[in-house]
N, CA and C atoms as an extended XYZ file, in Angstrom:
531
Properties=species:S:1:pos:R:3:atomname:S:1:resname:S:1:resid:I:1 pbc="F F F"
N       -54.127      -36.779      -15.834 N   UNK     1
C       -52.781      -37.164      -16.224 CA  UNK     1
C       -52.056      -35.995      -16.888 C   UNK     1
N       -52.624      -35.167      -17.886 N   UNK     2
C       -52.127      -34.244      -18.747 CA  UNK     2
C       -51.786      -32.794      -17.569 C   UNK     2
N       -52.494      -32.951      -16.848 N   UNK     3
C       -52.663      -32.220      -15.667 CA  UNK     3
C       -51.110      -32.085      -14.757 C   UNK     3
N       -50.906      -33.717      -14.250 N   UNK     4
C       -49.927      -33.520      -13.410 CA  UNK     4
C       -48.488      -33.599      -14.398 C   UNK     4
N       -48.626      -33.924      -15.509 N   UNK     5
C       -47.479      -33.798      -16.627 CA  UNK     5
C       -46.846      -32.120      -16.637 C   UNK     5
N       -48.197      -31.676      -16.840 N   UNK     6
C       -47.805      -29.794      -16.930 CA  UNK     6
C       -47.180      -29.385      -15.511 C   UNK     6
N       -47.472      -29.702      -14.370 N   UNK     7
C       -47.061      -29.879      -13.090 CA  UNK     7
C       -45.846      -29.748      -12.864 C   UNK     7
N       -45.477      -31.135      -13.082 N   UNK     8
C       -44.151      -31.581      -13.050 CA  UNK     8
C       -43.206      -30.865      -13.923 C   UNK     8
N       -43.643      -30.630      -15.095 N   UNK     9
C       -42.745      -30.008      -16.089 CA  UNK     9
C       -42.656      -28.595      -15.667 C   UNK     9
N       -43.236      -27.914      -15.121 N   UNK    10
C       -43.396      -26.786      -14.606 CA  UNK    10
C       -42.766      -26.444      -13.400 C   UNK    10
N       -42.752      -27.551      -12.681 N   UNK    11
C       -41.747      -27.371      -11.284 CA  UNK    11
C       -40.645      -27.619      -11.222 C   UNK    11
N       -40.176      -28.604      -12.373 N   UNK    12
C       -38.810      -28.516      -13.225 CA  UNK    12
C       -38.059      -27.327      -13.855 C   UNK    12
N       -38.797      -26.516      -14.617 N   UNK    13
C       -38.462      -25.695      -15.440 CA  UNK    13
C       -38.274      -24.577      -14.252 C   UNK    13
N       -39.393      -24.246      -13.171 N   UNK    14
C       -38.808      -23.041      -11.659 CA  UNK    14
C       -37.844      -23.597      -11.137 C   UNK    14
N       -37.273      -24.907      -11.357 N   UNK    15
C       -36.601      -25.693      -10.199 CA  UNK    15
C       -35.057      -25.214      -11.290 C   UNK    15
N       -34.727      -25.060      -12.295 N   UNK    16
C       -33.557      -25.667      -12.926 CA  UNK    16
C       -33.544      -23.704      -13.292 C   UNK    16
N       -34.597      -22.810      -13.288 N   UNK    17
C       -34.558      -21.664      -13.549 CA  UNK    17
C       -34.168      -21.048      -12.158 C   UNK    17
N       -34.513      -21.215      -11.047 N   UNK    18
C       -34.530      -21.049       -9.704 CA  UNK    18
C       -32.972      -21.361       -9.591 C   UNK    18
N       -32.231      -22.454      -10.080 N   UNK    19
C       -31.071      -22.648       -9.778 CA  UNK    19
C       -29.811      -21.858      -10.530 C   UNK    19
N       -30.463      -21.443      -11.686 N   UNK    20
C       -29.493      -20.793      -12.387 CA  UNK    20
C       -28.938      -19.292      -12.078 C   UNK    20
N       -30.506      -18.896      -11.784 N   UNK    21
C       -30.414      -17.475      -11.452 CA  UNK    21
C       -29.654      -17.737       -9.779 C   UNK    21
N       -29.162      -18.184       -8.779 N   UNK    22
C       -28.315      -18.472       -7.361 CA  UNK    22
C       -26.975      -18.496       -8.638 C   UNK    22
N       -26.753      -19.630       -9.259 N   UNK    23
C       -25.443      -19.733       -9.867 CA  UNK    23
C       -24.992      -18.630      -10.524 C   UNK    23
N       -26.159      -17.577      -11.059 N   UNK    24
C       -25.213      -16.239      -11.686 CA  UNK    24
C       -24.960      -15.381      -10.570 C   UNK    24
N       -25.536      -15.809       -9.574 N   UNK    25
C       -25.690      -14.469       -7.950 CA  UNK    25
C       -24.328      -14.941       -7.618 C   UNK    25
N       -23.664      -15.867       -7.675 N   UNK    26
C       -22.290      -16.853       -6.913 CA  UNK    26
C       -21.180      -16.555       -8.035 C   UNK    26
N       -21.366      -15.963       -9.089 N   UNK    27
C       -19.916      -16.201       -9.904 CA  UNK    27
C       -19.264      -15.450       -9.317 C   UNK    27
N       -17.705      -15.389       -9.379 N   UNK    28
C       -16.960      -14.391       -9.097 CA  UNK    28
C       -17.178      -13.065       -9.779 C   UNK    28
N       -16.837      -12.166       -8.476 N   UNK    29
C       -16.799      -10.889       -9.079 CA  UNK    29
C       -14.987      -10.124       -9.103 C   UNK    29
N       -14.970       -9.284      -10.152 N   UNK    30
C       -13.418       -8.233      -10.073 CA  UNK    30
C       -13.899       -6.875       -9.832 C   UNK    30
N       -13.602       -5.761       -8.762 N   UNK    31
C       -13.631       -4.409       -9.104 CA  UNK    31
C       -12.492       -4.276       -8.256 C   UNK    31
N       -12.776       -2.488       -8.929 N   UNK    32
C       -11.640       -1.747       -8.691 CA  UNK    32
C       -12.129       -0.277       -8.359 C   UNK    32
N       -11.462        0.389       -7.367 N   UNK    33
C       -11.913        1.894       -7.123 CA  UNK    33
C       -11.152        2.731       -8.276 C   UNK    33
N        -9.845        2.149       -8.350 N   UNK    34
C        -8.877        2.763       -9.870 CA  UNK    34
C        -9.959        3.134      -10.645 C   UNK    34
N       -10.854        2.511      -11.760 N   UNK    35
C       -11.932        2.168      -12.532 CA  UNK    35
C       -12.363        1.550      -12.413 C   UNK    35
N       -13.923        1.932      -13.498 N   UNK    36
C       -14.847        0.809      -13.164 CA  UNK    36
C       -14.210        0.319      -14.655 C   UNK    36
N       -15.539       -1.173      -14.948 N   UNK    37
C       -16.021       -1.949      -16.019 CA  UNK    37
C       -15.823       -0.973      -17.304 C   UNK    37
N       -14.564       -1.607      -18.420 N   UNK    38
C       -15.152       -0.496      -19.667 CA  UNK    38
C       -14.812        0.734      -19.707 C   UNK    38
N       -13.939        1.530      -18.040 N   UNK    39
C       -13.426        3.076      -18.164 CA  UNK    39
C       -12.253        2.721      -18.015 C   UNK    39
N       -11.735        4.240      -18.627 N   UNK    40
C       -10.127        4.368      -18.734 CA  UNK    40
C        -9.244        4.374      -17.322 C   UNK    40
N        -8.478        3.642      -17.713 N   UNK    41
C        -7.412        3.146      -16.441 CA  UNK    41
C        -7.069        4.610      -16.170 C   UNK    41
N        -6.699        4.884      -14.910 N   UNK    42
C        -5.784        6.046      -14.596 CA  UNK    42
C        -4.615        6.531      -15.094 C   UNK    42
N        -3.972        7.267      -15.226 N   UNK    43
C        -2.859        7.946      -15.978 CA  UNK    43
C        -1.232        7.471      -15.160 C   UNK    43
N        -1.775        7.350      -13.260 N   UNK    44
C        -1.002        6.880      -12.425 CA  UNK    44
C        -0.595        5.087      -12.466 C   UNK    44
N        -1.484        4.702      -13.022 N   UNK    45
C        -1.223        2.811      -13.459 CA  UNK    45
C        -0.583        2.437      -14.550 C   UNK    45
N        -0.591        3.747      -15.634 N   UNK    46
C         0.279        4.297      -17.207 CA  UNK    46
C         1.585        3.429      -16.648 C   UNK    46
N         2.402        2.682      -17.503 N   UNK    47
C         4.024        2.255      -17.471 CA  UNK    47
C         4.392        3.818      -17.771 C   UNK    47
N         5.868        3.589      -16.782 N   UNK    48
C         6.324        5.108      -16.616 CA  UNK    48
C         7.267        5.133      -18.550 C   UNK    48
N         7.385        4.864      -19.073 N   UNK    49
C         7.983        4.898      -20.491 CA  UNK    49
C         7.062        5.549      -21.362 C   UNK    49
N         5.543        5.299      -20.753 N   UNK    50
C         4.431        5.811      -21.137 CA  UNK    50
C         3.817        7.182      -20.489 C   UNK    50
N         4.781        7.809      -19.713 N   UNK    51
C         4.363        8.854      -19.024 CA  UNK    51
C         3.707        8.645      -18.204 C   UNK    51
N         3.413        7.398      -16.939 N   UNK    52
C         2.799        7.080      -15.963 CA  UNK    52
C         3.438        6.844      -15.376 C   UNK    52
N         2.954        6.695      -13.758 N   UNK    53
C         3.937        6.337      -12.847 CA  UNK    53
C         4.043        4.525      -12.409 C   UNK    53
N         3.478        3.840      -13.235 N   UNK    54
C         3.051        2.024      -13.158 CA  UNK    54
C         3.034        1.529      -11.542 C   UNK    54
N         1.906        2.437      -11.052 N   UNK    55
C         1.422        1.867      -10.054 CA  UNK    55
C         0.183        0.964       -9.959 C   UNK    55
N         0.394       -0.015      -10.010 N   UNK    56
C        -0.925       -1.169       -9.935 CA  UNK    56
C        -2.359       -0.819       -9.654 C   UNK    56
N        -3.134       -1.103       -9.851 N   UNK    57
C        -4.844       -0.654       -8.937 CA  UNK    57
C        -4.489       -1.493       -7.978 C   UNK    57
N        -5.748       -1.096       -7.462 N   UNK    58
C        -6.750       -1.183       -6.293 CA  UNK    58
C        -7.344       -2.151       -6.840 C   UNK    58
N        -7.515       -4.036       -6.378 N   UNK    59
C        -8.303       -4.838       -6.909 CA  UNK    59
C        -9.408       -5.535       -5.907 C   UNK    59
N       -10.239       -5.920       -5.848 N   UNK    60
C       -11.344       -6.314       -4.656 CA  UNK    60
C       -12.080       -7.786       -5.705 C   UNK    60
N       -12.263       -9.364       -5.109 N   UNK    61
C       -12.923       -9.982       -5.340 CA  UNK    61
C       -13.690      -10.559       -4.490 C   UNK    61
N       -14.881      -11.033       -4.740 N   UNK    62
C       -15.833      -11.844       -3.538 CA  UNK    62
C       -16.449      -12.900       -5.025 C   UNK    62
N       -17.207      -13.745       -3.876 N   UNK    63
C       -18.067      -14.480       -4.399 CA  UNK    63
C       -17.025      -15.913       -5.004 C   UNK    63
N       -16.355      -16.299       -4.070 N   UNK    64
C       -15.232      -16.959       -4.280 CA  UNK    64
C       -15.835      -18.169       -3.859 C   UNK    64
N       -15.312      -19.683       -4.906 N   UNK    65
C       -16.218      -21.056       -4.869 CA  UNK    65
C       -15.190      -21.563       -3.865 C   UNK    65
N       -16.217      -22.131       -3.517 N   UNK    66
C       -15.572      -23.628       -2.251 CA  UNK    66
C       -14.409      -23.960       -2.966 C   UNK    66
N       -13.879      -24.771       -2.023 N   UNK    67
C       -12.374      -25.279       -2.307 CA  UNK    67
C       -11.403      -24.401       -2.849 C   UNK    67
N       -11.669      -22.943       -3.025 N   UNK    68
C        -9.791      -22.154       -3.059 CA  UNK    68
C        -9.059      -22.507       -2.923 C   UNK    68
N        -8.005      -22.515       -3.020 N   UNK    69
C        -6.904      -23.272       -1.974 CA  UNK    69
C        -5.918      -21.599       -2.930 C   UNK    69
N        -5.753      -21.297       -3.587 N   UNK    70
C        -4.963      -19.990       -3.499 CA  UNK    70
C        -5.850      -18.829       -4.738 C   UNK    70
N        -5.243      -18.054       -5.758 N   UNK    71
C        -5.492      -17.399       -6.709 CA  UNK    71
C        -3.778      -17.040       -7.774 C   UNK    71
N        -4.838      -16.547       -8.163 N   UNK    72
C        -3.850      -16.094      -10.184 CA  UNK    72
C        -4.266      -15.015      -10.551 C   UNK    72
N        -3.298      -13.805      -10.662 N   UNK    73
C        -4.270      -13.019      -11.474 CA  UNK    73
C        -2.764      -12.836      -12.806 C   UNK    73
N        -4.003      -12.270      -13.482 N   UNK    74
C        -3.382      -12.261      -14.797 CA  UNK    74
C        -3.747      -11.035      -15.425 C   UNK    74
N        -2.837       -9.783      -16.082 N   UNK    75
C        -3.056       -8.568      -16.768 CA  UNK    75
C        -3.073       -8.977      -18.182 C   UNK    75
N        -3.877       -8.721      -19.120 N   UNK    76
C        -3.122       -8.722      -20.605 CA  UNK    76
C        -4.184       -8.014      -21.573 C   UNK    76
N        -3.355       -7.444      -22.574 N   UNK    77
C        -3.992       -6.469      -23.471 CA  UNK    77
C        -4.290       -7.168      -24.858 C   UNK    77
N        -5.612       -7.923      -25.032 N   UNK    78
C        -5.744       -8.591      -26.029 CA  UNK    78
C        -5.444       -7.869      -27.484 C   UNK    78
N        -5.551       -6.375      -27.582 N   UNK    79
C        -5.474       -5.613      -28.590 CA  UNK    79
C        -3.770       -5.313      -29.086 C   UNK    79
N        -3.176       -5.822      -28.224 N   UNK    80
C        -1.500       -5.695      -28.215 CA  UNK    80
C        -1.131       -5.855      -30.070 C   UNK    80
N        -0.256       -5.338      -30.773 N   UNK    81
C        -0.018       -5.456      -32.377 CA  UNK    81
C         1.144       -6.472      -32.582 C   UNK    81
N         0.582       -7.979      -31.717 N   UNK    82
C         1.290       -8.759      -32.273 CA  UNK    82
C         0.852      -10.077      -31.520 C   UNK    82
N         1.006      -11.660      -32.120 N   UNK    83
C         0.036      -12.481      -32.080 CA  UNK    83
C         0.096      -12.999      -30.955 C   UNK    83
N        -1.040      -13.017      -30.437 N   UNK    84
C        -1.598      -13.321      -28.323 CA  UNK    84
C        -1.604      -12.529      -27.446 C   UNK    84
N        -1.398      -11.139      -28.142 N   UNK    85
C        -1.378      -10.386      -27.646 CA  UNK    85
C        -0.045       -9.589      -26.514 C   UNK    85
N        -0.416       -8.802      -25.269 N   UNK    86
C         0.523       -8.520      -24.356 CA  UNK    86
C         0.156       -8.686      -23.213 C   UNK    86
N         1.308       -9.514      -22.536 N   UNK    87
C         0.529       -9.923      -21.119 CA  UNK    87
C         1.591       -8.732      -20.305 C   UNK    87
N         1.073       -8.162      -18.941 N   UNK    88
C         1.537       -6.736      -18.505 CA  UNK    88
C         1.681       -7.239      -17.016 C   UNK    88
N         1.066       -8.417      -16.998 N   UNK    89
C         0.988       -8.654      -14.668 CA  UNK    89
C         0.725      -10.306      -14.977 C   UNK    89
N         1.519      -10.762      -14.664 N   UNK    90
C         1.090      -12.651      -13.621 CA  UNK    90
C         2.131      -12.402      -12.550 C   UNK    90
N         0.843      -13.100      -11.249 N   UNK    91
C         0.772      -13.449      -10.139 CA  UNK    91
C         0.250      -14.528      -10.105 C   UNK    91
N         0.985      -15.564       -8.981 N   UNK    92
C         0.689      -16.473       -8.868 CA  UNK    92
C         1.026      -16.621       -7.265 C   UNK    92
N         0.454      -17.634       -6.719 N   UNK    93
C         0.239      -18.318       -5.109 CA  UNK    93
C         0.066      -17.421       -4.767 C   UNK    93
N        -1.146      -16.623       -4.645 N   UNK    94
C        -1.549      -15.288       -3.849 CA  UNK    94
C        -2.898      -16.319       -2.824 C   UNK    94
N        -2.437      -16.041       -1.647 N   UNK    95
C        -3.058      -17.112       -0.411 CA  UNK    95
C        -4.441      -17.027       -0.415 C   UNK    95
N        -5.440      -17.929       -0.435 N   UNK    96
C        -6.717      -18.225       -0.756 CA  UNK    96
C        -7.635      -17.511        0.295 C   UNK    96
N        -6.949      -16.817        1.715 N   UNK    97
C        -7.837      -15.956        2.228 CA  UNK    97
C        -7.303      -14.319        1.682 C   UNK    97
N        -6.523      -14.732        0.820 N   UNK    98
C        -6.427      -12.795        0.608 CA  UNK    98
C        -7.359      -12.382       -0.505 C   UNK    98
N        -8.488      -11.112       -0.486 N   UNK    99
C        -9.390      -10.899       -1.338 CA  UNK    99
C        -9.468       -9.198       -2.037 C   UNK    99
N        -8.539       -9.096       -1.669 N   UNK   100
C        -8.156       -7.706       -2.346 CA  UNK   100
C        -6.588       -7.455       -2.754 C   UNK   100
N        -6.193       -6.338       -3.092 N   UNK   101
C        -5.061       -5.772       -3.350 CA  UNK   101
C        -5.132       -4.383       -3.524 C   UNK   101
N        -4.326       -3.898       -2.807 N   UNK   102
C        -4.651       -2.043       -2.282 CA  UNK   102
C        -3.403       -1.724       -3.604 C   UNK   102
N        -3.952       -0.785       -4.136 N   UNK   103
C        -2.493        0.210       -4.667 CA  UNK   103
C        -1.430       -0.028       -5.177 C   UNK   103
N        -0.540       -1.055       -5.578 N   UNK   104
C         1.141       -0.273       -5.807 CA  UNK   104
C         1.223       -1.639       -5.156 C   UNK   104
N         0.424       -2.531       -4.199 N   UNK   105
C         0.825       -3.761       -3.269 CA  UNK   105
C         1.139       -4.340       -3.691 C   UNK   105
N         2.552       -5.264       -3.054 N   UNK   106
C         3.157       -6.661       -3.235 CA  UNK   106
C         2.818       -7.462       -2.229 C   UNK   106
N         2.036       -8.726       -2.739 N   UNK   107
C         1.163       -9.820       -1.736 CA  UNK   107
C         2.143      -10.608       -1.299 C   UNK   107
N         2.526      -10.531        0.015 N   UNK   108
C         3.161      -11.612        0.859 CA  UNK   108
C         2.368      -13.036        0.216 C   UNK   108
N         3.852      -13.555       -0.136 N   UNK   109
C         3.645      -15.087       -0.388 CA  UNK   109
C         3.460      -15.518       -1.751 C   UNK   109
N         3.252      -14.248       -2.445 N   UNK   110
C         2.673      -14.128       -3.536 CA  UNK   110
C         3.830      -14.254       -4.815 C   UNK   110
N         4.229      -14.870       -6.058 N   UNK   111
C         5.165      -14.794       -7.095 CA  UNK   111
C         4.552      -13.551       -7.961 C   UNK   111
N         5.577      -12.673       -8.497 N   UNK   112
C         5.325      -12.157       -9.390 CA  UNK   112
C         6.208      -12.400      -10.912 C   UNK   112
N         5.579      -12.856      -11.988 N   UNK   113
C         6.350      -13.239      -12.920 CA  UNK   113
C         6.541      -12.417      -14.087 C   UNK   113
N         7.491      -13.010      -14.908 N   UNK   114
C         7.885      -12.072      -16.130 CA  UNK   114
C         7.095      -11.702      -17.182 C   UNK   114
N         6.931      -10.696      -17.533 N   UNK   115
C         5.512       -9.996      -18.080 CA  UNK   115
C         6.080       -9.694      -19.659 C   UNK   115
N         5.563       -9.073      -20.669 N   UNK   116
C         6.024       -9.079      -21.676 CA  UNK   116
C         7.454       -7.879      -22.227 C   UNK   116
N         7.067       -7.271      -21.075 N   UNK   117
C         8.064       -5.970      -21.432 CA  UNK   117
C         9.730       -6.831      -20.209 C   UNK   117
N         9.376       -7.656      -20.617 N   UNK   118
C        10.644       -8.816      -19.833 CA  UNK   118
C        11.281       -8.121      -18.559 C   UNK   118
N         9.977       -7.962      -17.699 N   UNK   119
C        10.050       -7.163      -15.730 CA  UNK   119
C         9.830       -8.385      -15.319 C   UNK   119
N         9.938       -8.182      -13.903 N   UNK   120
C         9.145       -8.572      -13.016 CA  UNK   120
C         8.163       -8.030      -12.269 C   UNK   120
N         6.976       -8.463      -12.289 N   UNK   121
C         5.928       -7.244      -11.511 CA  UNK   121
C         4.606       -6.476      -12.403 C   UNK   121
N         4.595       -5.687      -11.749 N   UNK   122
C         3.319       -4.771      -12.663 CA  UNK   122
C         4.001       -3.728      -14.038 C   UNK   122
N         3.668       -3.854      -14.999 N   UNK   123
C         3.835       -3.236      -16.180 CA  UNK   123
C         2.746       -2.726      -17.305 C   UNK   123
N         2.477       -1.721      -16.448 N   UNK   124
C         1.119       -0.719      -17.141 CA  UNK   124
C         0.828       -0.592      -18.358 C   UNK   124
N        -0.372        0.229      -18.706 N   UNK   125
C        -0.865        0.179      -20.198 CA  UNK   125
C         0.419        0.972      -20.900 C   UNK   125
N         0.860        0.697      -21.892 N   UNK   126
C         1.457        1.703      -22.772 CA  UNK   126
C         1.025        1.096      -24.730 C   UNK   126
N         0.055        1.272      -25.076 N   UNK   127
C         0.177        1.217      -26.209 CA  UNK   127
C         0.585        1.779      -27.246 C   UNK   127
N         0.973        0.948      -28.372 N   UNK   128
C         1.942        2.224      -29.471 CA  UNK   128
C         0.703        2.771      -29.938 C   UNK   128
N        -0.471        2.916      -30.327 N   UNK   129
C        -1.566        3.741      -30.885 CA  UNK   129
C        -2.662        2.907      -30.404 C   UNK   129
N        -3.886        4.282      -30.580 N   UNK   130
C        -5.001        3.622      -30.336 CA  UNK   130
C        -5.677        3.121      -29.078 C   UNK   130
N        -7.346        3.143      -28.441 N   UNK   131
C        -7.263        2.669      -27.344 CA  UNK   131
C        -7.242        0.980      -27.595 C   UNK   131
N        -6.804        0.308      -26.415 N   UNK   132
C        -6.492       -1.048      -26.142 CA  UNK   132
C        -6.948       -1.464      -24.913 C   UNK   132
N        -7.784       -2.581      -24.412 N   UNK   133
C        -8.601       -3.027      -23.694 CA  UNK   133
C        -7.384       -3.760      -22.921 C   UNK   133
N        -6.897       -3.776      -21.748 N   UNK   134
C        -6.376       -4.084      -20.590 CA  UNK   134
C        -7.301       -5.134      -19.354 C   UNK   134
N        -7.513       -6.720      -20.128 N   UNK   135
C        -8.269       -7.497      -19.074 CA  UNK   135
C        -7.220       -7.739      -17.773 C   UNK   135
N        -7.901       -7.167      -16.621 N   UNK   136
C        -7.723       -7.851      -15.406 CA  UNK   136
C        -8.393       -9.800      -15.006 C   UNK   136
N        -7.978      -10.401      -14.769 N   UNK   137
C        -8.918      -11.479      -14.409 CA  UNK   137
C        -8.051      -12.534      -13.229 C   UNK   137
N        -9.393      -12.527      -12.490 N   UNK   138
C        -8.371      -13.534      -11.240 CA  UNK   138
C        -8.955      -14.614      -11.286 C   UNK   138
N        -8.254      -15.833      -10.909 N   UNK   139
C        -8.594      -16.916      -10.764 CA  UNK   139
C        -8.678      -17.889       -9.477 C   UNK   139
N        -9.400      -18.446       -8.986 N   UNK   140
C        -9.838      -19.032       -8.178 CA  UNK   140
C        -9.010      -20.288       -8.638 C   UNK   140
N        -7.955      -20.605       -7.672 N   UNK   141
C        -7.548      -22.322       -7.861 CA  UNK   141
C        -7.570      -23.159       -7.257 C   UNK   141
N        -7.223      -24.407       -7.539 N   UNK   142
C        -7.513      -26.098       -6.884 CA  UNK   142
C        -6.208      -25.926       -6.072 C   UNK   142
N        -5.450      -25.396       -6.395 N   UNK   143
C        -4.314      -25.920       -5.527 CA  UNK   143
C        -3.369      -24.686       -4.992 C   UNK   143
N        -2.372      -25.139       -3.869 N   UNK   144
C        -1.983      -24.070       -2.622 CA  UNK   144
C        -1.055      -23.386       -3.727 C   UNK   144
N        -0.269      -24.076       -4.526 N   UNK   145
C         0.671      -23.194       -4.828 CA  UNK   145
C         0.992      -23.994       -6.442 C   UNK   145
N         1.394      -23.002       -7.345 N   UNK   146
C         1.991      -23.284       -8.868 CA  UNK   146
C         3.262      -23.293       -8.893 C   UNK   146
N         4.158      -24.186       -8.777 N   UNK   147
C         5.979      -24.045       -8.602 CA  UNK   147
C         6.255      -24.250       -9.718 C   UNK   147
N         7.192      -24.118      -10.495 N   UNK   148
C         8.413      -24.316      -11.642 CA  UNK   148
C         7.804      -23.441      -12.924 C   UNK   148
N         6.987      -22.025      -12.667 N   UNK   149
C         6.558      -21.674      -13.859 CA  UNK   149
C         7.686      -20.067      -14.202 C   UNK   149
N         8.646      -20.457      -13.905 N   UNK   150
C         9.648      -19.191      -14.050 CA  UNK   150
C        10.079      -19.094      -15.409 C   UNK   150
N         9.969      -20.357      -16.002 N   UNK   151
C        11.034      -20.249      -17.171 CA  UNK   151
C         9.580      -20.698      -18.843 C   UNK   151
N         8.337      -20.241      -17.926 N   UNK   152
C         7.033      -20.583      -19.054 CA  UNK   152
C         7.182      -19.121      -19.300 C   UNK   152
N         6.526      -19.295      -20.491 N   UNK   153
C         6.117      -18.162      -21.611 CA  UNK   153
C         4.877      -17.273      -20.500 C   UNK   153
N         4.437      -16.294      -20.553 N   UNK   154
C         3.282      -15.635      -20.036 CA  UNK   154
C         2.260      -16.668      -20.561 C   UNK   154
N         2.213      -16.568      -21.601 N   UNK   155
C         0.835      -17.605      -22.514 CA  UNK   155
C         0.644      -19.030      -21.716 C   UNK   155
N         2.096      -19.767      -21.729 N   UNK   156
C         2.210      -21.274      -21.073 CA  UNK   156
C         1.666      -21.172      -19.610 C   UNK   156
N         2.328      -19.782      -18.834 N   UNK   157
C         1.368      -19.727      -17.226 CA  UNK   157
C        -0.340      -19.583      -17.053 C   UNK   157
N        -0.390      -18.657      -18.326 N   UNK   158
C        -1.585      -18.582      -18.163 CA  UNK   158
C        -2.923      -20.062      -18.781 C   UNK   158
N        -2.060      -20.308      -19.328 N   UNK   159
C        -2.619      -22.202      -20.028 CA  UNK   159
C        -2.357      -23.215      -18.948 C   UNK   159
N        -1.501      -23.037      -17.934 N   UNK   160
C        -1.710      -23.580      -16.740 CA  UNK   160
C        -2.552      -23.446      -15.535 C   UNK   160
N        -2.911      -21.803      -15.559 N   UNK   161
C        -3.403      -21.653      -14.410 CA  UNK   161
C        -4.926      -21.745      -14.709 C   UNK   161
N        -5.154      -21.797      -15.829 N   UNK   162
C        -6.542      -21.840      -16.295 CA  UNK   162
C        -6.864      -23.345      -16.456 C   UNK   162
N        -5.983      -24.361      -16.753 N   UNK   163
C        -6.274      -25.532      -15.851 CA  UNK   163
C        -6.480      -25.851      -14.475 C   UNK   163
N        -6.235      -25.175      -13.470 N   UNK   164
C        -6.276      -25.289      -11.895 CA  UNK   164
C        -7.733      -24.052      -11.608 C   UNK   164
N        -8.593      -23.752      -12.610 N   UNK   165
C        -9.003      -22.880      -11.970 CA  UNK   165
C       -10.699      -23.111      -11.765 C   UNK   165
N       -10.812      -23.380      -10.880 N   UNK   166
C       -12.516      -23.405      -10.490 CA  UNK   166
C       -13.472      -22.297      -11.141 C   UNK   166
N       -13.410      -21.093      -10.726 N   UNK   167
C       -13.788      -19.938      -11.388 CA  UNK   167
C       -12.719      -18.938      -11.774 C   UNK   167
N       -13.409      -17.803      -12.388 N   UNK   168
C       -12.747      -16.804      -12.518 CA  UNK   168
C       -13.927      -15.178      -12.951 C   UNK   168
N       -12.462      -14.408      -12.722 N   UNK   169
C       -13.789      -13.247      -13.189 CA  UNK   169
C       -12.914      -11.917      -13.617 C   UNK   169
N       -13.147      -11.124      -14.696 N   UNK   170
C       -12.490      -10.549      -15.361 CA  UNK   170
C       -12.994       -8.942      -15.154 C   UNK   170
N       -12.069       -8.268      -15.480 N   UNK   171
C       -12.619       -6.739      -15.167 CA  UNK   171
C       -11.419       -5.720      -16.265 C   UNK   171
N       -12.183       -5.286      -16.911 N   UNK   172
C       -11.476       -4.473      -18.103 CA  UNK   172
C       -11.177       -3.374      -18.289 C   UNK   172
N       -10.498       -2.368      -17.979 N   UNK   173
C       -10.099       -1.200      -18.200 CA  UNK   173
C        -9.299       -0.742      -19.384 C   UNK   173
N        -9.677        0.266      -19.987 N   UNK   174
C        -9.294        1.209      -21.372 CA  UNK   174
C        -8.027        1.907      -20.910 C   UNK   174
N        -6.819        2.241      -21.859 N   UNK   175
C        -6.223        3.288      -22.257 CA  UNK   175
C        -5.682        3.489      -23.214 C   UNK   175
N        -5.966        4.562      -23.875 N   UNK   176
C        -5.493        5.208      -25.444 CA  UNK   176
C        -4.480        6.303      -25.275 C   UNK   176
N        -3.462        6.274      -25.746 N   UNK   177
C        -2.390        7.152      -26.380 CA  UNK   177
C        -2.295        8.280      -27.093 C   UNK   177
């Protein structure tokens, strides 16, 4: 009896360990040829006010969960010197088979919304001092498309889209001043 107890508990514990380690192989992934994980953004992705030319990266995701139906990505510099920081890029209804973004690209189909430096579009690192951590993160969503978020705060889109979002996966790049 004590026998097939250890058994069982044992083929449980490979069975629920066996499953976890597939579920970390499946999360979403973010890279970028711009930078990797943790290195300094390019000087060319810099907001031009900042002496850059605010050309977007190069973004690549896989490992994307069933049911997509579109994506979100979202720029923001948690280190920003004022409270919630600075959000620099939302995109929204970017089409659930598109899995990259080359360069400087604007995604057919895709919204680009008002960012903190009150643009539309991509708006690069420029911090007033100090380096500042710049999260990339895309989101995997439930649904085809997010309508009426023109007149939300960056914060309010991003508190929405993180309700619609199955997964997600984040990728961080540095730049200091």
């Amino acid at each position: 009896m004590k026998n097939s107890f250890l058994f069982i508990l044992n083929f449980v514990l490979i069975s629920f360990c066996t499953a976890l380690s597939a579920q970390a192989q499946n999360q979403m992934e973010l890279s970028s040829s711009s930078f990797a994980q943790n290195s300094s953004i390019l000087k060319e992705q810099v907001y031009t006010k900042c002496g850059g030319e605010n050309i977007s990266p190069d973004l690549i995701w896989k490992n994307i969960p069933e049911g997509t139906k579109s994506f979100a990505l979202i720029m923001h510099d948690p280190d920003a010197p004022r409270a919630g920081g600075f959000y620099h890029w939302l995109v929204i209804n970017i089409p659930a088979d598109k899995t990259f973004i080359t360069k400087g690209e604007k995604i057919d189909g895709a919204v680009e919304l008002e960012n903190d430096f009150k643009e539309y579009g991509y708006g690069g690192p420029c911090p007033p001092s100090g380096e500042h951590r710049y999260n990339f993160t895309i989101y995997a969503l439930n649904v085809d498309k997010l309508d009426g978020l023109t007149q939300n705060s960056p914060k309010e889109v991003e508190n929405i889209v993180r309700t619609h979002a199955l997964a997600h996966a984040t990728l961080t790049g540095l730049y200091k001043r």
